[in-house]
Each structure stands twice: as structure tokens, then as C-alpha cells.
N, C-alpha and C positions, 0 to 999 in steps of 0.2 A: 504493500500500500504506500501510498506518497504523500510523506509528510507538507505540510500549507504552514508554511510561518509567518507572520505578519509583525511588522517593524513600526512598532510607535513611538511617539514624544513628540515633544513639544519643536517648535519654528526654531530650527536650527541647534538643535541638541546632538545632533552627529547621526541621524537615522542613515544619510546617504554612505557614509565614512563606514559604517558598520556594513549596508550593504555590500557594500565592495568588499572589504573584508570576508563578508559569508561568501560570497561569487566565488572569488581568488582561491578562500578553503576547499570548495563544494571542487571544482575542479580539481584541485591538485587532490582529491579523496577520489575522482572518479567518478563524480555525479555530476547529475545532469540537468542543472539549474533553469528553473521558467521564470521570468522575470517580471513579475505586475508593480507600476511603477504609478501613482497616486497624485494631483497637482490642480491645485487650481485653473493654471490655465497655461501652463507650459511644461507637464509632463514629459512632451514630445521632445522637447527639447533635451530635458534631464534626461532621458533615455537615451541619449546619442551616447551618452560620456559611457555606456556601457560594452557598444558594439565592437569593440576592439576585443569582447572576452568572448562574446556570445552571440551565435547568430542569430541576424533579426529573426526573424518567425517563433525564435525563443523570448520573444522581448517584447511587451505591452504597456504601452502608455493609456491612460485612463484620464481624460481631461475634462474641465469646468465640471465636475461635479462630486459631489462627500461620497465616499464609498461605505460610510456607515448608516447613510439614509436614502438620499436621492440615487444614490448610486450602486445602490446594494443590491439589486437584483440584474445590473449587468457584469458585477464583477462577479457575481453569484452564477451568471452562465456560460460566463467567461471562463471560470476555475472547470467548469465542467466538461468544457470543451476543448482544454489542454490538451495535448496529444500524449499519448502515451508513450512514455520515455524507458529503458531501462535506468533502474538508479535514478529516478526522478525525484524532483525537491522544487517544491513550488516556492518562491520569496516575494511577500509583498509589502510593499512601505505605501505607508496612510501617509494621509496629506497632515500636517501638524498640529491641524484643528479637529482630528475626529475625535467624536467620542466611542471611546473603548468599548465600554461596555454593550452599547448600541451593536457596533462592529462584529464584537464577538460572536453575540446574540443569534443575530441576522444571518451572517456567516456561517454557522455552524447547522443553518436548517436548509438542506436540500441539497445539499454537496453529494455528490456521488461516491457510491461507496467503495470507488478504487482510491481515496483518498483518506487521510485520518482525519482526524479531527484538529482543528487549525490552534494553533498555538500562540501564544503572543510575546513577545519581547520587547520591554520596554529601553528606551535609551535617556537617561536623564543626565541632565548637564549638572555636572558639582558646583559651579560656579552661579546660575543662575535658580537651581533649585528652589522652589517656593517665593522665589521673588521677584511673581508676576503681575504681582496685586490681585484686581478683579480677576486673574486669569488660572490662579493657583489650583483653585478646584480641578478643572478641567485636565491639570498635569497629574494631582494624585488620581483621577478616576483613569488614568493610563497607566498608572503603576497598579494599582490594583487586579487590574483583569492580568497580569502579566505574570507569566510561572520564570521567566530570566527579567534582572534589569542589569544593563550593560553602565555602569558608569562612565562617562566623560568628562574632559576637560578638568581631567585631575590633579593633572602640572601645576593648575593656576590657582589651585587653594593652598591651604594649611592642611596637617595633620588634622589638627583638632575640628574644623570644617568637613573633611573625609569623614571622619569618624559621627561623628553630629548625625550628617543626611543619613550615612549608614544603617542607626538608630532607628530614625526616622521612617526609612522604608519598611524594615524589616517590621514596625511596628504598626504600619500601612497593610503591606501583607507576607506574612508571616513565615509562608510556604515555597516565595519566589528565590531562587538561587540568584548571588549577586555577584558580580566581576568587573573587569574594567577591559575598556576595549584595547590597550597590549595585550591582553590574557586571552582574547574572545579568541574560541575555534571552532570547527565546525563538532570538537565533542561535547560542546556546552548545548548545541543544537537536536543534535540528533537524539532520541528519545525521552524529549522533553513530553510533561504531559499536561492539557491544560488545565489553568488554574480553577479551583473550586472555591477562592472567593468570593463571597458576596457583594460586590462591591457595593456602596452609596452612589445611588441615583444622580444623574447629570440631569438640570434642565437642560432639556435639546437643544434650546434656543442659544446657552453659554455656548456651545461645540463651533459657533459658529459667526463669523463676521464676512464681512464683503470682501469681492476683490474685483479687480479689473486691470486691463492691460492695453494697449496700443501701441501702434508702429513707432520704432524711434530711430528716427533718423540717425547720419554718419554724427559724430558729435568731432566739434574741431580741435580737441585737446582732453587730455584723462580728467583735468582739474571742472571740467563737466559733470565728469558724474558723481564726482563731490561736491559739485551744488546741488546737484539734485538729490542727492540724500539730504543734503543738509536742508533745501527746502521742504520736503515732504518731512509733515509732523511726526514725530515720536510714537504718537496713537498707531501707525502705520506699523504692522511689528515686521512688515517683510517686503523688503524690493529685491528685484530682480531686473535686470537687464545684461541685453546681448547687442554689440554693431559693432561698427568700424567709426578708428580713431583715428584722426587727421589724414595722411595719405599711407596709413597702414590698410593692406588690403585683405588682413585675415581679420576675423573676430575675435572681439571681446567681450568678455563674460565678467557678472560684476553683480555682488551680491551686499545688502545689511541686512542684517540681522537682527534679532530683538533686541539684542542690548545695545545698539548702537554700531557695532564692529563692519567695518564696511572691506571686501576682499575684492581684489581686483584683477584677473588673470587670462591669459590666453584659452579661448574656445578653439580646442586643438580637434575637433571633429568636424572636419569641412564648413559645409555653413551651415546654420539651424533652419530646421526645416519647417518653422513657425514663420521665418524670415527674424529680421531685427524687431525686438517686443522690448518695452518697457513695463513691468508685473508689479503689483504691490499688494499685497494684504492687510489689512485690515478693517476697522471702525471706521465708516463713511469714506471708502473708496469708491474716487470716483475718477470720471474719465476729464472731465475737466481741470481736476487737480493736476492730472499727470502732462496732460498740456500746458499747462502754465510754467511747469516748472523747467520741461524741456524748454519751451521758449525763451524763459527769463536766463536759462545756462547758456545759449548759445550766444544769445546776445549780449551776455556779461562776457564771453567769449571772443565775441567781434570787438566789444568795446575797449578790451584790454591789448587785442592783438597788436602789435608794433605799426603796424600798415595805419593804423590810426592814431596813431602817437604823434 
């Protein structure tokens, strides 16, 4: 039978960073990895950084919609119509606003019966653990449904901070094995069983905030896309964008994160096949917003350029 593992936490907690890792494991053990990849609205995109392991036909992007609601009965006929693999191992990462519980629920009624029963693995960041404000609930009811939680971003605490959350989960639930992602392997995986706590109810409504996206133009220099984080509010816990910088003719890929942290790097898988997208999540996204702000970066762009000096 073929184990279905499902990869949760929270907006930028290392879900993607763990996948890789299980891929990289599942191959060099011999198996034969299917890939369902979860996103607001540019899954397609995130799904390219995989193709170098795994061939497309193994690899499914799920886009604009929650897989723990609206979305639950296409991922649900999706998983069914898998093809059958020797050494098969199905991996899927939620988008960073599901709720778990829902997910699990949902998930685990009608799945066919050449597959086990879906699993969950949570990934929680040490550094931002529980301090999300309004947002906190929604990260414990991910650790709850979860029989592994992978910690991250271990580097950047204390001892005494490790040890704290540590506490804290195991107290959260009781039954889940916990490690850190240098440690994660594919033996942490395989004959996991799922979790039988009860978790505390999510309002549906918490699970879930807006997003939206649009075309973004070549931008004339990098110090662009640090206005445009820096213009889009704080409430926003997630951008994303992909284009071309000045007369560089490959893409750039460019990500903030919840806590502010903004990464900037080459998009080494030809071009996105979204095209160039500008993405944000969160509380009152809108498409208006992301137009202004492009606009206001380029032209702080033009205004500063030497040619107008």
C-alpha cells in the first residue's frame, strides 16, 4: 500500500526545504515519489524548482484554491488517480493557511484503498513559534493533527528557546515524534501512523485570508523589489514575485516572508510558466494594492536613475 504524507505549517516555516529533503531521501531509498504541491496562486510555478528530480507526470500543482475545503474533493480525486508506482510514496505540502484538522478529516474519507491512511507532518519554525498574534491558533491546530513535527530555524535561537517550544508541543500533543530538519530522513517517515489526537476546533473562517496576484513587469534594478516589500503592509504575511532585472535576461525569484525577511535569488528553471507574477497573501489583498506599488518602485527607479540626474 502507498503511504500519502502531507506537509504542514505555517507561511514560511520550511515546508518547501523539508520537501526537498523527503524527495532527495525517497530517491536515494529507491522510491518513487508523487508530488502534490498546494499555493495560492502560483503552485505552478513552485513546482518547477522540483523537475530536475522528478519527472513531470510525477508532479502536480494545485492552484487558487485551500485543499482543506474548497479544494478537497479535487485533491481527493487526484490522490486516486495516481498511477500506480512500484515503491510508491505520495508527498503533499498545504498551502500555509490550511486548517489541519479540516484537511485531515476530509482527506482520509474516500481515498482508495491501495493507499494508507494519510499522515501528517508538521514543520514549525523555533524562531517564530506562537508569535503570530491573531494567527497563533491556526499554527497549534497544525501541530496537533500531526504524528512528526520537524523543527526549524534552530540556528537562530537559544538553548533555552529550543527547549521552551519543545515543552510546549509535546504538551500540545503528546504522541507526535519530534526532530529537527538536519536529522529528518526518510526513517522518520516511513511507518509513521496517524495521529489520534483530538485536536481543538479551528473557526474555518481563521484558516483563511485573501490573496491575489498580477503581471509584473521587467523591474529596472533589484532595489525595486525592496520597495515593494517595503510598500506593501506588514498585515500582508507573504509576497512573492518572479521577472527580469535590468538587462539580465534570466529570472528572478524573490520572496518575504512573515516576519519581514525578504530573499532574493536566481529562478534557475527556465522561465515560469505563470509568466512574470507578482503574489501576496494576506488580510485585504488586493489587486490594486499591488499596482501601486509596482508603479511607485519603478518610478522611484526612473527618478533616481543617473540619466536624470
Amino acid at each position: 500500500m502507498e503511504p500519502i504524507i502531507v506537509i504542514v505549517g505555517f507561511l514560511g516555516a520550511g515546508k518547501t526545504t523539508l520537501l526537498k529533503r523527503l524527495i532527495k531521501n525517497c530517491l536515494e531509498s529507491e522510491w518513487s515519489p508523487f508530488i502534490i504541491l498546494n499555493d495560492y496562486a502560483n503552485a505552478s510555478l513552485e513546482i518547477q524548482q522540483f523537475n530536475k528530480w522528478i519527472e513531470k507526470r510525477y508532479l502536480k500543482a494545485l492552484n487558487g484554491s485551500c485543499i482543506c475545503c474548497s479544494g478537497i474533493n479535487e485533491l481527493r480525486d487526484f490522490v486516486n488517480n495516481i498511477p500506480e508506482r512500484k515503491r510508491g510514496i505520495t508527498l503533499i505540502e498545504a498551502n500555509g493557511t490550511s486548517d489541519a484538522c479540516s484537511l485531515m478529516g476530509f482527506l482520509g474519507v474516500g481515498i482508495d484503498n491501495r493507499f494508507l491512511p494519510p499522515v501528517q507532518v508538521s514543520v514549525a519554525d523555533l524562531v517564530n513559534w506562537q508569535n503570530r498574534g491573531k494567527y497563533n491558533e491556526l499554527e497549534v491546530n497544525q501541530i496537533q493533527m500531526s504524528s512528526l513535527i520537524v523543527l526549524t530555524h534552530i540556528e537562530n535561537i537559544s538553548k533555552k528557546r529550543e527547549l521552551d517550544v519543545r515543552k510546549e508541543l509535546q504538551a500540545l500533543n503528546p504522541t507526535a515524534q519530534i526532530t529537527t530538519m538536519n536529522k529528518i530522513d526518510f526513517s522518520f517517515i516511513y511507518g509513521l501512523n496517524p495521529s489520534r489526537i483530538k485536536a481543538k476546533k479551528l473557526n474555518h473562517l481563521d484558516a483563511h485570508w485573501s490573496s491575489c496576484s498580477t503581471d509584473l513587469p521587467a523591474l529596472p534594478d533589484i532595489e525595486c523589489i525592496y520597495e515593494i516589500c517595503k510598500l506593501i503592509p506588514k498585515t500582508i504575511l507573504r509576497i512573492k514575485g518572479c521577472t527580469k532585472i535590468g538587462i539580465d535576461n534570466h529570472y528572478t525569484y524573490f520572496e518575504r516572508v512573515a516576519n519581514g525577511t525578504i530573499s532574493i535569488k536566481p529562478f534557475n528553471n527556465g522561465s515560469p510558466i505563470t509568466g512574470p507574477k507578482l503574489l501576496i497573501i494576506g488580510p485585504d489583498s488586493k489587486i490594486s494594492l499591488l499596482t501601486e506599488v509596482i508603479n511607485t518602485s519603478i518610478r522611484s527607479a526612473s527618478f533616481q536613475s543617473p540619466n536624470n540626474s
